[in-house]
Rosetta silent file (secondary structure, phi, psi, omega in degrees, C-alpha in Angstrom):
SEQUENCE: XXXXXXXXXXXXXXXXXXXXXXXXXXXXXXXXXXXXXXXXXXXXXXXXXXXXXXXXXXXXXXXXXXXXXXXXXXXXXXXXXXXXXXXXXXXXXXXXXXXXXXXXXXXXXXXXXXXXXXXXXXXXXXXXXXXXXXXXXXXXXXXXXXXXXXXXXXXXXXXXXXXXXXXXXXXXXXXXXXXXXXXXXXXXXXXXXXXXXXXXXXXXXXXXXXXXXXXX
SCORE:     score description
SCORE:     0.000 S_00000001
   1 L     0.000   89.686 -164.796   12.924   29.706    2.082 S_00000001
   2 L  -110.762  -21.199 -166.450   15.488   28.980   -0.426 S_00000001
   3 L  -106.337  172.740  171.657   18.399   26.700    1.028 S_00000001
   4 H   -67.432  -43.201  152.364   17.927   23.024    2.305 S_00000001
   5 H   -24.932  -60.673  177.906   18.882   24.165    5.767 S_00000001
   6 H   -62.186  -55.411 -168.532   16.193   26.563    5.815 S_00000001
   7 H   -75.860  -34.162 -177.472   13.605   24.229    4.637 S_00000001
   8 H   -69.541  -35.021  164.222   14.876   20.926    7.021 S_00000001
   9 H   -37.359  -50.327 -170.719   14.292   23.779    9.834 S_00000001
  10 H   -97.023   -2.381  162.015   11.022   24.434    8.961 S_00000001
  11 H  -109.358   10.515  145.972    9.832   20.764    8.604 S_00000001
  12 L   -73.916  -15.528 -168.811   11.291   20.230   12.252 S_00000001
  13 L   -46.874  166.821  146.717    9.271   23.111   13.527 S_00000001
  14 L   -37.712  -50.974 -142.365    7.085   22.363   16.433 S_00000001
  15 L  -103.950   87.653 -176.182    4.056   23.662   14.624 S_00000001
  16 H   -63.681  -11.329  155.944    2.461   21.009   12.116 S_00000001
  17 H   -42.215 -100.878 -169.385    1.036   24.600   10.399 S_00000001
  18 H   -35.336  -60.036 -177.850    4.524   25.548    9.765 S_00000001
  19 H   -71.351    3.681  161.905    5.932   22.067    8.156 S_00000001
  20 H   -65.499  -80.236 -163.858    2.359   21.870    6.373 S_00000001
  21 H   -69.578  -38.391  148.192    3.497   25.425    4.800 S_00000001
  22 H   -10.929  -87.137  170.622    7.181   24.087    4.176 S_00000001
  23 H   -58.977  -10.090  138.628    6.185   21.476    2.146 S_00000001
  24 H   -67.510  -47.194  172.213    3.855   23.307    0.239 S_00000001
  25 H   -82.903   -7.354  157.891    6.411   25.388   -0.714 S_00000001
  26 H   -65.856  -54.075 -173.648    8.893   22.462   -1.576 S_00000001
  27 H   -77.901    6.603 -160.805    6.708   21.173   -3.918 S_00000001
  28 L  -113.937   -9.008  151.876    5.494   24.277   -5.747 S_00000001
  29 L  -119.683   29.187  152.291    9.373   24.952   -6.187 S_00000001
  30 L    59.237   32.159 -165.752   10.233   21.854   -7.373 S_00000001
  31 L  -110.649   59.233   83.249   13.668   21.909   -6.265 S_00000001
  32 L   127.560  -53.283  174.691   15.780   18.931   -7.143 S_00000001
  33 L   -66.478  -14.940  160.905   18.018   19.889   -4.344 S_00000001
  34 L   -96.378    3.230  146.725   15.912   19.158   -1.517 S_00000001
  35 H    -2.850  -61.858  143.933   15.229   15.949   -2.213 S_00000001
  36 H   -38.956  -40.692  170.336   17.237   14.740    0.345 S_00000001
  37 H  -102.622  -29.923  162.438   15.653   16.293    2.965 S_00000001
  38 H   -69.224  -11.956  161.078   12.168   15.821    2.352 S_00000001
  39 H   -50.147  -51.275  177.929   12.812   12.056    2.003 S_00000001
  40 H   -63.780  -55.160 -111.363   14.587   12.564    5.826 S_00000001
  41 H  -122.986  -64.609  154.411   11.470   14.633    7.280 S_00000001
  42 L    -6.244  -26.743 -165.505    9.212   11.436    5.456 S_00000001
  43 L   -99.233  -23.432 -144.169   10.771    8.897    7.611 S_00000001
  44 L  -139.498    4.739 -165.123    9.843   11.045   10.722 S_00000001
  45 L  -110.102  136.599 -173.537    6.738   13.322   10.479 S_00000001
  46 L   -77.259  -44.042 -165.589    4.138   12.423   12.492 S_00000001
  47 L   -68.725  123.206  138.018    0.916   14.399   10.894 S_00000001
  48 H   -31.266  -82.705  178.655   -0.704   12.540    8.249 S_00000001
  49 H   -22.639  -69.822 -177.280   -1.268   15.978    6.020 S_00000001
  50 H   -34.832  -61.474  157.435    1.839   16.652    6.499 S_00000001
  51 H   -77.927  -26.577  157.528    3.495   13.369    4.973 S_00000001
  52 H   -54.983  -49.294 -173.715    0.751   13.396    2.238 S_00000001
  53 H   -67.146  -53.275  160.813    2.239   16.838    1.189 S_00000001
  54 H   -37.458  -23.923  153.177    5.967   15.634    1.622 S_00000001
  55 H   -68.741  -74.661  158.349    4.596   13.244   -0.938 S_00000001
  56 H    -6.711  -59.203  174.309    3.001   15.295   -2.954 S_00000001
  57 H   -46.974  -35.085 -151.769    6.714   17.640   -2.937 S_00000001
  58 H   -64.457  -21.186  169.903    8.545   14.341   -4.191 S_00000001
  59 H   -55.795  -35.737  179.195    6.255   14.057   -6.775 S_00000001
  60 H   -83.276  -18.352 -164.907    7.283   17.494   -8.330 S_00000001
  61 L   -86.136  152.740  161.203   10.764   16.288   -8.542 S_00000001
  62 L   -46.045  129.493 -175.726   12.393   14.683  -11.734 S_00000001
  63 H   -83.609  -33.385  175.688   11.101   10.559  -11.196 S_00000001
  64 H   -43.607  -52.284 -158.426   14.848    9.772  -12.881 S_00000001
  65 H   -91.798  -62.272 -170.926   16.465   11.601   -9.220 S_00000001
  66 H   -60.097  -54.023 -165.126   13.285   10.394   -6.804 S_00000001
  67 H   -50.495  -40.325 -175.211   12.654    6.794   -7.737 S_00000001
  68 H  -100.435    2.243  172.856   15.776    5.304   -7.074 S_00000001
  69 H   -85.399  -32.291 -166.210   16.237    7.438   -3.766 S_00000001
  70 H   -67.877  -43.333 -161.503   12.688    6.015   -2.769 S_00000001
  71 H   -50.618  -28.394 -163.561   13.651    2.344   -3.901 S_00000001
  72 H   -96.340  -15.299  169.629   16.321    2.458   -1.389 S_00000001
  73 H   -91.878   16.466  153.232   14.573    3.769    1.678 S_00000001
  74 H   -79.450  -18.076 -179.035   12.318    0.715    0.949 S_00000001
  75 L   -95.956   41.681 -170.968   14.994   -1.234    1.753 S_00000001
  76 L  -127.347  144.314 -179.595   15.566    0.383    5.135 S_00000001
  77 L   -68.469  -16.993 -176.068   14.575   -1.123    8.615 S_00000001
  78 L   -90.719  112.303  171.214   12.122    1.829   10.181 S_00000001
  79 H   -30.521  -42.815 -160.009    8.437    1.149    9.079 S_00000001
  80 H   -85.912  -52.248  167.334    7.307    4.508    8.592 S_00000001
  81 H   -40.367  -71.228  169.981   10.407    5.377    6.022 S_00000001
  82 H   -36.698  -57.779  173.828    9.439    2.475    4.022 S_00000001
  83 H   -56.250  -49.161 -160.636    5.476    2.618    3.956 S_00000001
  84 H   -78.602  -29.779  177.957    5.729    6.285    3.165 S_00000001
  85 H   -86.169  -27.991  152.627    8.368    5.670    0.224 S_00000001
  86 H   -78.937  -27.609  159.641    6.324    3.094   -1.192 S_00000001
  87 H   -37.011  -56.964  173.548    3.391    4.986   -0.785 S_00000001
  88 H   -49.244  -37.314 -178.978    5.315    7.779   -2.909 S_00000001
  89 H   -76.371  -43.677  153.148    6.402    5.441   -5.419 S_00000001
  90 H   -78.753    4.310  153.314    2.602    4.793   -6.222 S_00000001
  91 H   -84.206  -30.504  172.216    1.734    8.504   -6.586 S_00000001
  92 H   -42.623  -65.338  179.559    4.904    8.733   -9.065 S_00000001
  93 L    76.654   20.324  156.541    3.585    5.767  -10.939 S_00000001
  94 L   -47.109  151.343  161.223    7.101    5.170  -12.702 S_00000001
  95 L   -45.816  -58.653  175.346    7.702    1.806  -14.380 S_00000001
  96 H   -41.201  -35.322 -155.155   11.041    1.565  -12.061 S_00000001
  97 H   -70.915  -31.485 -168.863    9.034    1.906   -8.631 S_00000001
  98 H   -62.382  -19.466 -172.691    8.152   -1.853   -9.386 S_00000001
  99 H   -91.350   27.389  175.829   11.436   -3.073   -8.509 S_00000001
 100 H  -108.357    8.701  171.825   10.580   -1.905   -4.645 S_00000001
 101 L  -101.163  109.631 -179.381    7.984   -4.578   -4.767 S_00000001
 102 L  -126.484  150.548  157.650    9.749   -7.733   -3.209 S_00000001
 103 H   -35.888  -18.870 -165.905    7.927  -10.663   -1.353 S_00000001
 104 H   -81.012  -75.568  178.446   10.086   -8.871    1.801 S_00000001
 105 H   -83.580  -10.356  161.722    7.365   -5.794    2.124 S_00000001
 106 H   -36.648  -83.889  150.408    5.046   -7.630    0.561 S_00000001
 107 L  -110.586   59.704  175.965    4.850   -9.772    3.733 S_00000001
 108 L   -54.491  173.024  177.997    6.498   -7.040    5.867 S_00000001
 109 L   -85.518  -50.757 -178.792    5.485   -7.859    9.685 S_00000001
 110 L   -50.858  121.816  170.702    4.530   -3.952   10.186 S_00000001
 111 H   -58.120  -33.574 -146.541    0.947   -3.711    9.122 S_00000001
 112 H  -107.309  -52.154 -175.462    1.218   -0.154    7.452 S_00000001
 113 H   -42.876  -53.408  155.366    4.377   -1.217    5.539 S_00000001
 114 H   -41.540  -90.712 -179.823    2.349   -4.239    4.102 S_00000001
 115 H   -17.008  -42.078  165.989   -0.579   -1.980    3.057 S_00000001
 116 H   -87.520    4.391  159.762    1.239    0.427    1.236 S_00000001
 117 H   -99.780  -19.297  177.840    2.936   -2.169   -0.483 S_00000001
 118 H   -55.543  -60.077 -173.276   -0.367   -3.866   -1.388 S_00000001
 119 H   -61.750  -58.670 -172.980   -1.328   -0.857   -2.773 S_00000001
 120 H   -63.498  -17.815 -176.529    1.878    0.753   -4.710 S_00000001
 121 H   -72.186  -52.161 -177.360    1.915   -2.993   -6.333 S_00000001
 122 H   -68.963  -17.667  167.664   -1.534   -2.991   -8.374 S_00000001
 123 H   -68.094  -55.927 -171.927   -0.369    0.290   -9.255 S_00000001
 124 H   -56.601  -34.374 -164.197    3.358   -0.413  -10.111 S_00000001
 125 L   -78.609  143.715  165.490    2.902   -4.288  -11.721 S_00000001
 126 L   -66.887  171.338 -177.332    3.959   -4.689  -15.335 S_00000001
 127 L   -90.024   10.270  164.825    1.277   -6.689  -16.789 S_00000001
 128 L   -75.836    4.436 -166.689    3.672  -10.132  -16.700 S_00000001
 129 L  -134.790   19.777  169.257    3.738  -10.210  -13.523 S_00000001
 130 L   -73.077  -30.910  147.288   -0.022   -9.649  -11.923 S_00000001
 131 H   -61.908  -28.130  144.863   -0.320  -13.092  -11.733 S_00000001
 132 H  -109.752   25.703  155.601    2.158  -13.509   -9.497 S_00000001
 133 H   -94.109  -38.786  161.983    1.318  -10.778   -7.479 S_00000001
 134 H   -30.114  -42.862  147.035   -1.935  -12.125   -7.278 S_00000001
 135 L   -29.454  -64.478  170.743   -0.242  -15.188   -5.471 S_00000001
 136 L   -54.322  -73.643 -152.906    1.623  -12.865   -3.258 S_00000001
 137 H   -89.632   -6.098  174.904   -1.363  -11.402   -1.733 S_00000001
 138 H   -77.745  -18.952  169.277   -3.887  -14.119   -1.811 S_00000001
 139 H   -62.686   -4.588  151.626   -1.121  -15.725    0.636 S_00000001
 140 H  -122.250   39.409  169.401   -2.489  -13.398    3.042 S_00000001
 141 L   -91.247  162.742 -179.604   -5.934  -14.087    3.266 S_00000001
 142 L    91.495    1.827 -152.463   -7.581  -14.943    6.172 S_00000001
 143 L  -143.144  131.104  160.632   -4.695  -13.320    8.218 S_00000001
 144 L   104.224  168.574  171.142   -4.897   -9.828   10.093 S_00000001
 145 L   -71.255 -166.041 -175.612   -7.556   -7.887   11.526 S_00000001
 146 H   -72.602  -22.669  164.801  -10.362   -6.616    9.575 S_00000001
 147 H  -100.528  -12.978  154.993   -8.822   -3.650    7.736 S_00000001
 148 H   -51.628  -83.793 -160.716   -6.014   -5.427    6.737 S_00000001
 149 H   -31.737  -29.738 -167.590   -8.116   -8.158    5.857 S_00000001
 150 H   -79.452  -46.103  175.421  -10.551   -5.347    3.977 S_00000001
 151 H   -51.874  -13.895 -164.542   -6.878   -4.051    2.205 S_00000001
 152 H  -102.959  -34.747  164.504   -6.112   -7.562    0.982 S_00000001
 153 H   -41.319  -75.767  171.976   -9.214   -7.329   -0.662 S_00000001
 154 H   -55.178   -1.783 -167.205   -9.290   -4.117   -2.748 S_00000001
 155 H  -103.967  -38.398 -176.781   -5.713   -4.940   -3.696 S_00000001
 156 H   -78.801  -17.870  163.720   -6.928   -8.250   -5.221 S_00000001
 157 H   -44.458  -75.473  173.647  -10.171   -6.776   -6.639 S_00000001
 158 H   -18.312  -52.909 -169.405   -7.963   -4.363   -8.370 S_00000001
 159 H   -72.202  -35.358  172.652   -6.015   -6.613  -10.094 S_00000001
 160 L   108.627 -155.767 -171.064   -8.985   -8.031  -12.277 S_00000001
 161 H   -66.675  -13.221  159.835   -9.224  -11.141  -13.934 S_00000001
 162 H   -78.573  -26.006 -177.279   -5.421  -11.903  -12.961 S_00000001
 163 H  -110.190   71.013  179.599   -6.112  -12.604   -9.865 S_00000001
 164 L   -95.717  -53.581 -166.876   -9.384  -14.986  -10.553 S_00000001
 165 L   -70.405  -38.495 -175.066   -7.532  -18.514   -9.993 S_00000001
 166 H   -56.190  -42.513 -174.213   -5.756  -17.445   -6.776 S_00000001
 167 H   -85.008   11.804  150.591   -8.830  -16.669   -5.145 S_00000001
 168 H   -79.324  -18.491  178.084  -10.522  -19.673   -6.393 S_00000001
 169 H   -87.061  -68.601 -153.559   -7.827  -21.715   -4.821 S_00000001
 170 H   -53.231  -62.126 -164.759   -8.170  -19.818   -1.528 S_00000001
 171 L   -44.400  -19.296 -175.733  -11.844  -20.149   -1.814 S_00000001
 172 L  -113.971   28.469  172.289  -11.510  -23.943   -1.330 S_00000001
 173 L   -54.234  154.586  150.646   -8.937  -23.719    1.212 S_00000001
 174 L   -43.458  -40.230 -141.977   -8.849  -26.097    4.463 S_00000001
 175 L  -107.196  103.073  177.757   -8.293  -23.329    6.650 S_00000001
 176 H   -33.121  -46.546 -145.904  -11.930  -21.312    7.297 S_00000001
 177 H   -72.149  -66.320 -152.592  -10.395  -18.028    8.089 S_00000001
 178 H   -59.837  -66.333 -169.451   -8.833  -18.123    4.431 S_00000001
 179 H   -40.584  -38.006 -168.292  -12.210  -19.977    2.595 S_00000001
 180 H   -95.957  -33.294  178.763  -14.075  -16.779    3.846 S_00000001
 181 H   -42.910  -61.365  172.831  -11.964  -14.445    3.273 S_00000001
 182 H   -49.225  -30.606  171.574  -11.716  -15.657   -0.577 S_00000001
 183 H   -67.159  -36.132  177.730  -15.467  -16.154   -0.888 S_00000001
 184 H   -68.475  -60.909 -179.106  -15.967  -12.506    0.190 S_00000001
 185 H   -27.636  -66.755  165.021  -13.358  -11.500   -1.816 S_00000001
 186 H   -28.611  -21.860 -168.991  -15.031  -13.119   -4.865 S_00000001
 187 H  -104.434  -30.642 -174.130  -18.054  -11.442   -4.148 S_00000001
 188 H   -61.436  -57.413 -171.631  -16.344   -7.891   -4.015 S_00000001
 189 H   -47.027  -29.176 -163.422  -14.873   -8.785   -7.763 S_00000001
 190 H   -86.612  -86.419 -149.238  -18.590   -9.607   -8.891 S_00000001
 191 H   -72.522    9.793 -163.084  -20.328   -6.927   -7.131 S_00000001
 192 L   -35.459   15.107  160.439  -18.217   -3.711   -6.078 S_00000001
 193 L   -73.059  -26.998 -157.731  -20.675   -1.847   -4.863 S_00000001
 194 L   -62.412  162.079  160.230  -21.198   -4.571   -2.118 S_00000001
 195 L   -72.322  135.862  152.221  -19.578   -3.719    1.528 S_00000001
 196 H   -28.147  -96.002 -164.392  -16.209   -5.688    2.848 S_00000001
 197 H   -16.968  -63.732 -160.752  -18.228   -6.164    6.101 S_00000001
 198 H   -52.532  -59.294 -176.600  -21.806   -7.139    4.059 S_00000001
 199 H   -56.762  -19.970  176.955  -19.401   -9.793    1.934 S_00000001
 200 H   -95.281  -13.882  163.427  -17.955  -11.075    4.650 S_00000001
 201 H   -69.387  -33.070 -169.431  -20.642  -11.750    6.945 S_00000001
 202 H   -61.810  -77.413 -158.061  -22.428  -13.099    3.984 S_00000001
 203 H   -61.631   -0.776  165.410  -19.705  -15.795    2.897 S_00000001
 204 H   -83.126  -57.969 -175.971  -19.387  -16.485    6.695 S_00000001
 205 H   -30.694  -62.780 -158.986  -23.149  -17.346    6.711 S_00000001
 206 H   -86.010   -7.693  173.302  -22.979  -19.912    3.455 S_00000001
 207 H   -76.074  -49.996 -154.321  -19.441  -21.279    4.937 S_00000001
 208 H   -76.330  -50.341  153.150  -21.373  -21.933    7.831 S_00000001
 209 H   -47.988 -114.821  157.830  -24.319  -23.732    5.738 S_00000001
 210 H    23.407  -58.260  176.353  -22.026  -25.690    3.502 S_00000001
 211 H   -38.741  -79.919 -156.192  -20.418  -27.085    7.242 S_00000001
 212 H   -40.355  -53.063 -177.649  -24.054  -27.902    8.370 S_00000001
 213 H   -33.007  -69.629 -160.279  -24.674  -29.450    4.759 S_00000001
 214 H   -74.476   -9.908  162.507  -21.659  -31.873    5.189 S_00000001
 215 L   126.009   24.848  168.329  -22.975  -33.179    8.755 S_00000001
 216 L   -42.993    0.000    0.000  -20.133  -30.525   10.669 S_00000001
């Protein structure tokens, strides 16, 4: 399977077996010229494996040729193209990949886009700037269902002692939803062994006490 032709054929098959072995054999020949098309088959492949291993190929490639092809399908309107190119951009772990981090996917609408931007960012931030990523995502606590809500965690966990003030500021938010989120959060940073789920029922408990306290 040597030409690009051949290989966008066989990641169209029918058969996620066949574009599974395709893309095993893109990345284990590295070849600078498909590039192009596993980025197209990325945008579009349904199978999970399957788009981990289309990551996995892009990965084998020179990061000078992928990184600025990924940067630009971050900027593209279809959800799936995007998440999966930032996703890529944090197994690369280039310096460059950071400038695909914008407040725009940050607080994409698409849940999966967000996540995977959550994520390639604690990989991706220089260390001037964790503190105001730290900003960025404490701006969405208290917002989303519960695995979002669990992702907005682990991304601020991650960051360490840069993100300490935001979530102390959250923690005394107005707004419950956000005050619990941050107290759980807070508890993940001390503890990480602890559960999302355990911290957040917990800091829902002592939110709930604290009301009672002031005469709620």
């Amino acid at each position: 399977m040597n030409s690009p032709r051949t290989h966008r054929a066989a990641l169209a098959d029918h058969s996620p077996s066949v574009r599974l072995r395709a893309a095993l054999e893109a990345g284990t020949g590295a070849d600078p010229g498909l590039l192009e098309v596993l980025i197209e088959r990325c945008a579009v492949e349904p199978d999970f494996s399957v788009r981990d291993t289309l990551s996995w190929a892009l990965t084998r490639l020179p990061a000078r040729l992928t990184v600025p092809r990924l940067r630009a399908e971050t900027r593209r309107e279809q959800p799936q193209a995007v998440a999966q190119a930032l996703h890529t951009l944090s197994k690369i772990g280039d310096p460059d990949g950071w400038q695909a981090i914008t407040p725009a996917v940050l607080h994409a609408g698409d849940r999966e886009v967000a996540r995977s931007a959550w994520r390639a960012a604690v990989v991706l931030v220089p260390d001037d700037r964790r503190e105001w990523l730290a900003s960025m995502l404490a701006a969405r606590l208290g917002r989303g269902d519960a695995e979002t809500q669990r992702s907005v965690s682990r991304a601020l966990v991650a960051l360490g002692p840069a993100a300490d003030a935001a979530i102390a500021d959250a923690a005394g938010h107005p707004d419950g939803r956000v005050r619990v989120h941050a107290r759980a959060t807070r508890a993940l940073a001390a503890d990480p062994d602890t559960g999302f789920d355990a911290a957040l029922t917990e800091a829902r408990r002592l939110d709930a006490l604290g009301f009672l306290a002031q005469g709620g």
